[in-house]
N, C-alpha and C positions, 0 to 999 in steps of 0.2 A: 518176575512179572511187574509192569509197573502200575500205580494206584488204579488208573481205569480199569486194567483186568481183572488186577485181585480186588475189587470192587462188585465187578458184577460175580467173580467166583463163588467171593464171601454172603452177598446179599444186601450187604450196610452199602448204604450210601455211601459216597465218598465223602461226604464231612463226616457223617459218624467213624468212618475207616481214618481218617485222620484224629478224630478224638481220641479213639482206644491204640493207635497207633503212636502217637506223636504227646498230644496233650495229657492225656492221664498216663502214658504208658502202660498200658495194658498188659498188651503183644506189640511189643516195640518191630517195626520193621528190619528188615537184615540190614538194606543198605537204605540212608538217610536220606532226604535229600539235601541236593549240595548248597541250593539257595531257595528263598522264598519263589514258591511255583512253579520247583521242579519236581519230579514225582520220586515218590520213594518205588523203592526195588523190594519183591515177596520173595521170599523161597516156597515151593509146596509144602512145607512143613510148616510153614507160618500160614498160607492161608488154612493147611487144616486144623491146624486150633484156633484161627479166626471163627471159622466154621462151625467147630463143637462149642466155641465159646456163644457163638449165636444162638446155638440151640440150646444150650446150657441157660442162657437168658427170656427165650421166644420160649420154649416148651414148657421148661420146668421152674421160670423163676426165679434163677438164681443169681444171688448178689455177685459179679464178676470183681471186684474189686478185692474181693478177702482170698480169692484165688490167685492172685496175679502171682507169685510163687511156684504154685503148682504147672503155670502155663506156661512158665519159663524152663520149668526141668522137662515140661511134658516137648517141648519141640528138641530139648538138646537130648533127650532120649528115641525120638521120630528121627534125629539127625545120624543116629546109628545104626539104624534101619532102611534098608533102601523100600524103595517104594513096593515093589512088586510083592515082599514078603508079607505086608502087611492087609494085602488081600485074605478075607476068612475069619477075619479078630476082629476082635470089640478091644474098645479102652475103658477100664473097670475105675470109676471116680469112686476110691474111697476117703474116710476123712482127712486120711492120711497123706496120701500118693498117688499118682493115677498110674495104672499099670496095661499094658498092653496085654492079651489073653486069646488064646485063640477060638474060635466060634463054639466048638464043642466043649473046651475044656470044662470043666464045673467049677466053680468060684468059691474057694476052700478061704478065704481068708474073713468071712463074715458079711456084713452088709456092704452093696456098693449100687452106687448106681452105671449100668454097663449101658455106652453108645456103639452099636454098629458101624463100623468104619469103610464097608462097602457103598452103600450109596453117598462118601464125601469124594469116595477115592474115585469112584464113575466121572462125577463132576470136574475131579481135577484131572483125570487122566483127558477129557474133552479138554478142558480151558488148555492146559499144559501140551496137547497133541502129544501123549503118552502112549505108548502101547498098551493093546489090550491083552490082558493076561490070562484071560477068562480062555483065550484059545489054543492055550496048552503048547504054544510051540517052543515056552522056554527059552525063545532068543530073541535080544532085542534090535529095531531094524536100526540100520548106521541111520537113513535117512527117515527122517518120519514125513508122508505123505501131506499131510494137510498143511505142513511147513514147506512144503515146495512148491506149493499153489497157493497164488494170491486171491482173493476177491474175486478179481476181474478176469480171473481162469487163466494169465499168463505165467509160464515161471519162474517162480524170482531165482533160481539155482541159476536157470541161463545165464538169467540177466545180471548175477554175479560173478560169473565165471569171464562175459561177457567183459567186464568193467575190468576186470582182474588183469585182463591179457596187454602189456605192451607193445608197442609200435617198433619194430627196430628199422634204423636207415638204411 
């Protein structure tokens, strides 16, 4: 997704999404951009520790900068997970590691503080036009819906398919 999207995904502005992106590095974005005022490129994984880091800041206060470590294993750890699995779990911030945990497990390792990761994934599976997994059919659609229809109710599939086709003499 480029900075507009994962802007309004994340909640920060896009200048604060360019601070914690670019200027502090925070959560560095996946792909940079190429020149001044072009947009950088999200993966879902980055905006959802955009996300927990927001909430990590807005809720509870916390200084984001002494984590920036934690935020870099927690997305290359998200990156081994596909999306669908992680419906059900919390991520368990302990002093140590943040650890993915599933909703019922019980938290054997001491103090932590655990985020719900179902109302981040609601949010991106919307931003993202993700499937919904909540409906139990276990299979994902080749085409996702809301990406076939534009704005303006026309559809872009035609109208590429359309552009795609040559002329022969």
């Amino acid at each position: 997704m480029p900075t507009q999207i994962a802007s309004e995904l994340t909640g920060l502005s896009t200048d604060k999404l360019r601070e914690w992106t670019s200027r502090r590095a925070l959560i560095p974005a996946d792909v940079r951009p190429k020149k001044k005022g072009s947009p950088a490129k999200f993966s879902w994984q980055t905006i959802l520790v955009l996300r927990i880091a927001v909430l990590l800041r807005e809720r509870f206060h916390v200084e984001l900068q002494a984590h920036k470590t934690s935020f870099i294993n927690l997305r290359a750890n998200l990156r081994k997970r596909s999306f669908i699995t992680l419906w059900g779990h919390r991520i368990a911030m302990t002093p140590d590691q943040w650890i993915i945990v599933d909703e019922d497990a019980s938290i054997a390792f001491g103090d932590a503080l655990l985020i719900r990761l179902d109302p981040h994934l609601h949010v991106l599976r919307d931003g993202f036009a993700l499937p919904d997994v909540t409906t139990g059919r276990g299979q994902l659609d080749l085409f996702s819906l809301p990406n076939l229809h534009r704005a303006d109710g026309s559809k872009a599939l035609t109208k590429a398919v359309d552009s795609g086709r040559r002329r022969s003499a």
